[in-house]
C-alpha positions in Angstrom: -16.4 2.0 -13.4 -15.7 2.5 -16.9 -13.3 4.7 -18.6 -12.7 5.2 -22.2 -11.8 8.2 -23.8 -9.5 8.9 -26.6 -6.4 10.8 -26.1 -7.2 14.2 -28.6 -6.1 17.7 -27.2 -9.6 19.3 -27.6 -11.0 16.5 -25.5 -8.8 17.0 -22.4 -11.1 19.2 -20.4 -14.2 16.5 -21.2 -11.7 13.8 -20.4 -11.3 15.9 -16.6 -14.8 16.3 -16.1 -15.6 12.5 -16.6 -12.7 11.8 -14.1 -14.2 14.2 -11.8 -17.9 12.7 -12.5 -16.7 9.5 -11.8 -15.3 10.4 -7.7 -11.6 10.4 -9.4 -9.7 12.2 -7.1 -6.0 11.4 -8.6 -4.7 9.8 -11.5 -1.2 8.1 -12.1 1.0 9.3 -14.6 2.8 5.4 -15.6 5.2 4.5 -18.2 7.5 1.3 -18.7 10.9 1.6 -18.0 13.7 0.0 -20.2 12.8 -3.3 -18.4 9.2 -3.2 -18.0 9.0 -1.6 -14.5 6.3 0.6 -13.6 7.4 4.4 -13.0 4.9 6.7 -12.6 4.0 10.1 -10.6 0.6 11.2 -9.0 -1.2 14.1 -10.1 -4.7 15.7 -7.9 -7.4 15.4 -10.2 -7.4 19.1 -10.7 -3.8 19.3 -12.2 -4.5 16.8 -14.4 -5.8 19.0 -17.4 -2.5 21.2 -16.7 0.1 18.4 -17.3 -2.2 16.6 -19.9 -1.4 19.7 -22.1 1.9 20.4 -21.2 3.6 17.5 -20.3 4.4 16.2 -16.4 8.1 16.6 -15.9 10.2 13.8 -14.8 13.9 12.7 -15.0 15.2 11.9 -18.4 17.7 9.6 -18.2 15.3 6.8 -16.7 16.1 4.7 -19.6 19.6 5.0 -17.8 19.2 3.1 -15.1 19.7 -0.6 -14.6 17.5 -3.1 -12.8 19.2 -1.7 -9.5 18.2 1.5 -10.5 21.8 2.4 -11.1 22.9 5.1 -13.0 24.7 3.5 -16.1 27.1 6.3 -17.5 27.8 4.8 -20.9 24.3 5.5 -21.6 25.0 9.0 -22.4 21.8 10.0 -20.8 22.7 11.7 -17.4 25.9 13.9 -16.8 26.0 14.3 -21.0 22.1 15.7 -21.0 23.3 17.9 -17.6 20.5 15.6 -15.7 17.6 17.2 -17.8 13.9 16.5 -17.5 12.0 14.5 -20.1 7.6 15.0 -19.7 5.2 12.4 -19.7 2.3 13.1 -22.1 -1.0 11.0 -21.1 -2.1 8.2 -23.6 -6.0 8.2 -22.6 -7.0 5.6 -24.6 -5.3 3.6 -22.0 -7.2 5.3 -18.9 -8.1 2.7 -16.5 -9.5 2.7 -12.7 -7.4 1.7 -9.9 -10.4 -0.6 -8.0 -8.8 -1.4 -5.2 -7.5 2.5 -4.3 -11.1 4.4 -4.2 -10.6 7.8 -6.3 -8.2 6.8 -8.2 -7.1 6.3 -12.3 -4.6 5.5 -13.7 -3.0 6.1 -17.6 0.2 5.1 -19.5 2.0 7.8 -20.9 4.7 8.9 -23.9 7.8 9.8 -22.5 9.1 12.4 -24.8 12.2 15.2 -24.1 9.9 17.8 -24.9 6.4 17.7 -26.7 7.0 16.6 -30.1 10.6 15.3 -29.3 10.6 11.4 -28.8 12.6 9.8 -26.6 14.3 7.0 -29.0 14.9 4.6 -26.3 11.3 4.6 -24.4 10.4 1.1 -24.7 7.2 1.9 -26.2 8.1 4.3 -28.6 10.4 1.3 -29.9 7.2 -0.7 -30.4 5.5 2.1 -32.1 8.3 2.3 -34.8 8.0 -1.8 -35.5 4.2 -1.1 -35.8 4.8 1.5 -38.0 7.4 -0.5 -40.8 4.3 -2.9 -40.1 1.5 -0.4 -41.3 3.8 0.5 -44.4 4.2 -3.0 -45.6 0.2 -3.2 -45.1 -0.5 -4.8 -41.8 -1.8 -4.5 -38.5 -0.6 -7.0 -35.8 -2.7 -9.0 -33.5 -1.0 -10.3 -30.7 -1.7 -11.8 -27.1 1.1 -11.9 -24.7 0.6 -15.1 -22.1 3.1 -14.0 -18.7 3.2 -16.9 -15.8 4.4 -15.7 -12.4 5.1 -17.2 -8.8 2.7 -16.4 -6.1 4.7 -16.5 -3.1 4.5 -15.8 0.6 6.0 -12.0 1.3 7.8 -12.5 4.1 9.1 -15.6 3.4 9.2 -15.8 -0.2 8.5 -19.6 -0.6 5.4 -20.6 -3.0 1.8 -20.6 -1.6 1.4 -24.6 -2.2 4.5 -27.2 -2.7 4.6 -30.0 -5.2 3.7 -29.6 -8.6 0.0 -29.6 -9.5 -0.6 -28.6 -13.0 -4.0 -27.3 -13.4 -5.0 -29.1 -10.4 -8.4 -27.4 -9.5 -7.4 -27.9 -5.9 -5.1 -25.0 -6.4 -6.4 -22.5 -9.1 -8.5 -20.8 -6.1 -5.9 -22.2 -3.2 -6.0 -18.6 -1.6 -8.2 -15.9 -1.7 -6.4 -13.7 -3.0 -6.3 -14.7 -6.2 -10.2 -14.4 -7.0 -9.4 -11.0 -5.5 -6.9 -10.5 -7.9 -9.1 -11.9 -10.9 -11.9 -9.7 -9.7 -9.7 -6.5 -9.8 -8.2 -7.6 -13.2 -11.5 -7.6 -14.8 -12.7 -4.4 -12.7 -9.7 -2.7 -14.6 -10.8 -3.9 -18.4 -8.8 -7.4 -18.9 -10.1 -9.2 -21.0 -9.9 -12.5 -19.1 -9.7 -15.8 -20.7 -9.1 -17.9 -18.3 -7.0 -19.1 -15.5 -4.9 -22.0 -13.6 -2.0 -23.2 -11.3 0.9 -23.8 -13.6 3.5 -26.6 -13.5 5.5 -25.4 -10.4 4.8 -25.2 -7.2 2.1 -21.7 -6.8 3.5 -21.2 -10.4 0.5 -19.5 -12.2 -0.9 -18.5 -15.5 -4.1 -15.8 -16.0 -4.6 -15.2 -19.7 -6.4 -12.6 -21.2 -7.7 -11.6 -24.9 -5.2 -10.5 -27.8 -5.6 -6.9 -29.2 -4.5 -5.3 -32.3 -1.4 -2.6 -32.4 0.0 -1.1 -28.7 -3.2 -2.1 -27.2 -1.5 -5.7 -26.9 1.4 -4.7 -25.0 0.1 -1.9 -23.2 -2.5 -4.6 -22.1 1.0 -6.8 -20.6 2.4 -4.0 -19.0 -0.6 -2.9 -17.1 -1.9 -6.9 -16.1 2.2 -7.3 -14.8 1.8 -3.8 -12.8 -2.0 -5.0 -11.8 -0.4 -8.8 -10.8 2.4 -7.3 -8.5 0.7 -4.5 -7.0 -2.4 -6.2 -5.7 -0.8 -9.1 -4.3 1.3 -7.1 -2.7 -1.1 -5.2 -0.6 -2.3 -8.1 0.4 0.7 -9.4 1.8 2.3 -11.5 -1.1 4.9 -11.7 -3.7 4.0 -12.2 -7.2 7.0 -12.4 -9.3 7.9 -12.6 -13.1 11.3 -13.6 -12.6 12.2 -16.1 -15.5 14.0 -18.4 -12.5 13.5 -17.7 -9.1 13.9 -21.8 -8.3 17.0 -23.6 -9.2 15.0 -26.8 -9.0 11.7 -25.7 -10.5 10.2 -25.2 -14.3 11.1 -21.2 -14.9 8.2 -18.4 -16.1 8.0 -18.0 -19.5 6.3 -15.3 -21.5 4.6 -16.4 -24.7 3.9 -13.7 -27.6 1.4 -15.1 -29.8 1.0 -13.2 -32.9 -0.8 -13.4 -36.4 -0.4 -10.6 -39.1 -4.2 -8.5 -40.5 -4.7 -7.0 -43.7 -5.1 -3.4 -43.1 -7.8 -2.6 -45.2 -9.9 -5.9 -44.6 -8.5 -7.1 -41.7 -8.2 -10.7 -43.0 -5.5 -12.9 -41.1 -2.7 -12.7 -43.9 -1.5 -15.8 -42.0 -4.2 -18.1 -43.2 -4.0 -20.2 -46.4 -6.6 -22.7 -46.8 -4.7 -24.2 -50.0 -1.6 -25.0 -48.0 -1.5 -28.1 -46.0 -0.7 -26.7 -42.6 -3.4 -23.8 -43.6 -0.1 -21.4 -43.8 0.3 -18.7 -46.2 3.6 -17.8 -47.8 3.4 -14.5 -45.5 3.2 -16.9 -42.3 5.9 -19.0 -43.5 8.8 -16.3 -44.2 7.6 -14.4 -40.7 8.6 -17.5 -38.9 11.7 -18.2 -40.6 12.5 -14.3 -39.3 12.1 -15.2 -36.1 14.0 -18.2 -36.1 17.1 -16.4 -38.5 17.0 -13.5 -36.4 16.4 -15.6 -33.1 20.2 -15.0 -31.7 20.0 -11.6 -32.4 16.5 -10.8 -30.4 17.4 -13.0 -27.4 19.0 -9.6 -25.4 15.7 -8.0 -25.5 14.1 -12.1 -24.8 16.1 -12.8 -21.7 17.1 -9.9 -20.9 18.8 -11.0 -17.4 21.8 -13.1 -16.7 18.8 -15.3 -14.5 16.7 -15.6 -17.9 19.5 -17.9 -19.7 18.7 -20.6 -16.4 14.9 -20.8 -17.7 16.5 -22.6 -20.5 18.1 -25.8 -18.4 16.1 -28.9 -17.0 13.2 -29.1 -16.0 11.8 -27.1 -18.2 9.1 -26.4 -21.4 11.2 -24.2 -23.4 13.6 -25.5 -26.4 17.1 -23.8 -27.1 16.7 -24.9 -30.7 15.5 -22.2 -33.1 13.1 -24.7 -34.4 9.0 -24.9 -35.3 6.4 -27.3 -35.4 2.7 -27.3 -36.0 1.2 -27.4 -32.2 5.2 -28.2 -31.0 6.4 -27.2 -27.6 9.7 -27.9 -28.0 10.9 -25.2 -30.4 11.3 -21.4 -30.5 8.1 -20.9 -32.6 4.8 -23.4 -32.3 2.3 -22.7 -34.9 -1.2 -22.9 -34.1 -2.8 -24.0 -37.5 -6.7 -24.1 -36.8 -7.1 -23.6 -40.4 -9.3 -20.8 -39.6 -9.4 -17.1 -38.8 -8.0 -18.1 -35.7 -4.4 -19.4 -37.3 -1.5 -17.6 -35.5 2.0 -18.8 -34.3 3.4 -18.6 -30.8 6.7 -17.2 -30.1 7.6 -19.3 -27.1 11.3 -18.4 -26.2 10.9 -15.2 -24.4 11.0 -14.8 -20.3 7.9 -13.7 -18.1 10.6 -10.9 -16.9 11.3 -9.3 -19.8 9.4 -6.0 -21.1 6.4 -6.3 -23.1 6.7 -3.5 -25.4 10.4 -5.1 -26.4 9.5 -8.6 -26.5 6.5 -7.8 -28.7 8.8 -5.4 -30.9 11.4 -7.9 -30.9 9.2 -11.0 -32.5 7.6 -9.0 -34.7 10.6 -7.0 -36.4 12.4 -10.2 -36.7 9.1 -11.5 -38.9 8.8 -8.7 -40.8 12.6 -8.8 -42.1 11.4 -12.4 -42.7 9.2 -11.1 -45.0 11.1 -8.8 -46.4 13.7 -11.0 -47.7 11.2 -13.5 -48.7 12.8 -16.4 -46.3 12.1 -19.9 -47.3 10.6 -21.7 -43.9 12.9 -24.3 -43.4 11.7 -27.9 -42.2 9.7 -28.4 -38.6 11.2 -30.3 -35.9 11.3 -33.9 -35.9 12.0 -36.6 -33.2 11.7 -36.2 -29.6 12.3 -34.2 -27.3 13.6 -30.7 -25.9 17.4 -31.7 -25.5 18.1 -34.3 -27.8 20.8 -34.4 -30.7 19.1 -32.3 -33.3 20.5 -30.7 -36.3 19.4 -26.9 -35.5 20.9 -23.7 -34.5 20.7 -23.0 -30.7 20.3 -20.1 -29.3 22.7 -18.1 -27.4 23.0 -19.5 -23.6 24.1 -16.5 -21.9 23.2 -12.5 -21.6 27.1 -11.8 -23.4 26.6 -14.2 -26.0 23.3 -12.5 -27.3 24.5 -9.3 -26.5 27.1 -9.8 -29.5 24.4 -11.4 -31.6 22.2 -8.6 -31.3 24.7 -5.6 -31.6 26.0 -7.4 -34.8 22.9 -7.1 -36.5 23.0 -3.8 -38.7 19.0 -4.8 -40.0 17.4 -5.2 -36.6 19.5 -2.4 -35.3 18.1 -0.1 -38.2 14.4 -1.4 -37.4 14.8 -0.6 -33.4 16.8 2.4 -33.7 20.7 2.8 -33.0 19.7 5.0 -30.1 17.5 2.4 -28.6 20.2 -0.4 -29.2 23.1 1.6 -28.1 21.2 2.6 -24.7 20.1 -1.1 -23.9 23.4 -2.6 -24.7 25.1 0.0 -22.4 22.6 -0.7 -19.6 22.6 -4.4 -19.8 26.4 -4.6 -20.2 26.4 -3.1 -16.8 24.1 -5.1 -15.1 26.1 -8.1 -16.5 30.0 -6.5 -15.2 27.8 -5.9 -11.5 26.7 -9.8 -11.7 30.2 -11.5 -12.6 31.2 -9.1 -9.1 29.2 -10.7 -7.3 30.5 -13.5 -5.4 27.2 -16.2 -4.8 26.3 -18.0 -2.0 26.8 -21.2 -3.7 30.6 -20.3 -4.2 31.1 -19.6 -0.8 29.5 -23.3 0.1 31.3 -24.9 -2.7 34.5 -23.5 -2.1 35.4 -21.9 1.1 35.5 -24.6 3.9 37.3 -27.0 2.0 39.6 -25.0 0.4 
């Protein structure tokens, strides 16, 4: 089944009657939360036109919560707004079916206080303002965001194969249901690339084409929801979590990203008079990412866990570096000397949210631009965790926290509301973790002591 219609007000009744051509019996209402969670309510198929025009209500202070689903005061988004509804207003260029659940669609929505009235800390209304400053200095952005995950048993929560078998073909198919799960992926409109084991132990990676604008990270979002939700029916866990092994490789995300020209859509990245095939454009959006690279770690890493990806044994750098095809620094650029060029923001965490991970690398290359950064040397020598001469980035939530909410430029660019709601939030997550006394303390400590 196929669904693609834009989201235009005059088109909503059309928009029903397709959904009700097409056996759709109820469509889910989704958004992101402030860390990438699915929320969502579901609407009978003849309610949809209803709530398409005037907004489905649902709580407003969701942005509010923390990973618990806590309330977070400091937020100023529960008592203060007297507990108030926002609505969610459907995006229907992002209408999809729901394969496995027969009569059913889903759609990501706005989440707005009212029609009209943005809701500055929605997640992808954040993304939308960093596409924007984007559009006004001429570009579009095409970006692919690569997620790995652990497929795990759900009872016991241990991988679905031991050992480490990178790309071993013995266990890109090991169990069914992951050509289920690649079957229902492409049933629902991703793009698929293609697919394999990863380094750890039922670590995997599924990648998927890149798209231009929100398309990109809407496309994340929905393969995450996709990922979890149908391996879950089926009786496993797949999960993002940047380190869910102390003694295995951690999940990273991947945000690969190349600027267009809006009017011709040529890659502004791609200089075939340069060396490396780099324009001057591609050159001062790296150094952005790596100047700013302190500063976006919060939105990154966003979990105390995240800052654990970065230790042995791993394939992720804590050096704000780059190198043409290099692993071991924040940014690897992938100069094909073609249409193709594009770098690949390496640093971020499988766990963190799309929509802020994608709005995080690309307003930290756009101020790059802006100030017309000089790209300083690539990595040399060997190595993720050698001596090197370059600034590494924070190793803990607190420390990036501080980073970021020193930054007046990307604070600007994101939106003090935004900033001031997803410091409040994480700050609480982090004063709830150093509570918390961990089973390794007791084992270390309380016997012998």
């Amino acid at each position: 089944m196929t669904i693609a219609l834009n989201r235009v007000e005059d088109r909503i009744s059309e928009v029903v009657a397709t959904l009700k051509a097409q056996g759709i019996k109820q469509v889910r209402f989704e958004f992101s939360d402030l860390h990438g969670v699915s929320r969502s309510k579901l609407v009978p198929i003849d309610a949809v036109e209803g709530f398409s025009r005037q907004g489905l209500n649902f709580y407003g202070g969701m942005m509010g919560l923390d990973t618990g689903s806590q309330i977070v005061a400091e937020t100023k988004l529960h008592e203060e707004m007297n507990y108030r509804d926002g609505v969610l207003i459907p995006d229907f260029d992002t209408l999809m079916p729901i394969p496995w659940l027969d009569g059913h669609a889903r759609v990501i929505c706005d989440y707005e206080w009212k029609q009209g009235d943005v809701m500055a800390s929605y997640p992808r209304y954040v993304y939308k303002r960093v596409l924007q400053k984007a559009a006004e200095m001429g570009f579009d952005v095409m970006m692919g965001i690569e997620l790995e995950f652990y497929l795990l048993d759900g009872k016991t929560r241990q991988p679905v194969f031991s050992g480490v078998h990178c790309f071993n073909t013995l266990r890109n198919q090991y169990v069914p249901i992951i050509d289920e799960l690649l079957n229902h992926l492409l049933e629902c409109g991703i793009d698929l690339i293609d697919h394999g084991c990863e380094y750890g132990p039922g670590q995997m990676e599924i990648n998927y084409g890149p798209a231009v604008g929100m398309k990109a990270a809407d496309k994340a979002f929905m393969f995450k929801q996709i990922v979890k939700e149908v391996c879950q029916r089926a009786g496993y866990l797949a999960t993002f979590m940047s380190r869910p092994f102390s003694d295995q490789t951690g999940c990273g995300s991947h945000v690969h990203v190349c600027l267009l020209d809006k009017d011709s859509d040529r890659n502004i990245f791609l200089d075939l008079d340069d060396t490396n095939g780099l324009s001057a454009t591609a050159k001062s959006f790296i150094q952005g990412i790596l100047h700013y690279g302190d500063s976006i770690m919060p939105l990154i890493a966003p979990t105390p866990n995240c800052y654990r990806r970065y230790l042995p044994p791993t394939f992720v750098s804590i050096y704000r570096g780059w190198g043409i095809q290099d692993r071991t620094g924040m940014v690897r650029v992938k100069a094909s000397h073609d249409e193709n060029t594009h770098i690949e923001m390496r640093a971020a965490s499988s766990i963190s949210n799309p929509y802020l991970s994608a709005a995080a690398t690309v307003a930290a290359g756009l101020l790059g631009i802006q100030h017309d950064m000089e790209l300083q040397p690539p990595i040399e020598g060997k190595g993720l965790y050698g001596d090197r001469n370059l600034p590494q980035l924070p190793q803990t939530l607190d420390a990036a926290l501080t980073a970021m909410g020193t930054n007046t430029e990307l604070t600007e660019l994101l939106g003090e509301e935004f900033v001031r709601v997803f410091t409040a939030v994480k700050q609480a997550e982090l004063n709830r973790c150093k509570a918390h006394v961990t089973d390794w303390e007791k084992n270390e400590y309380m016997e012998i002591y």
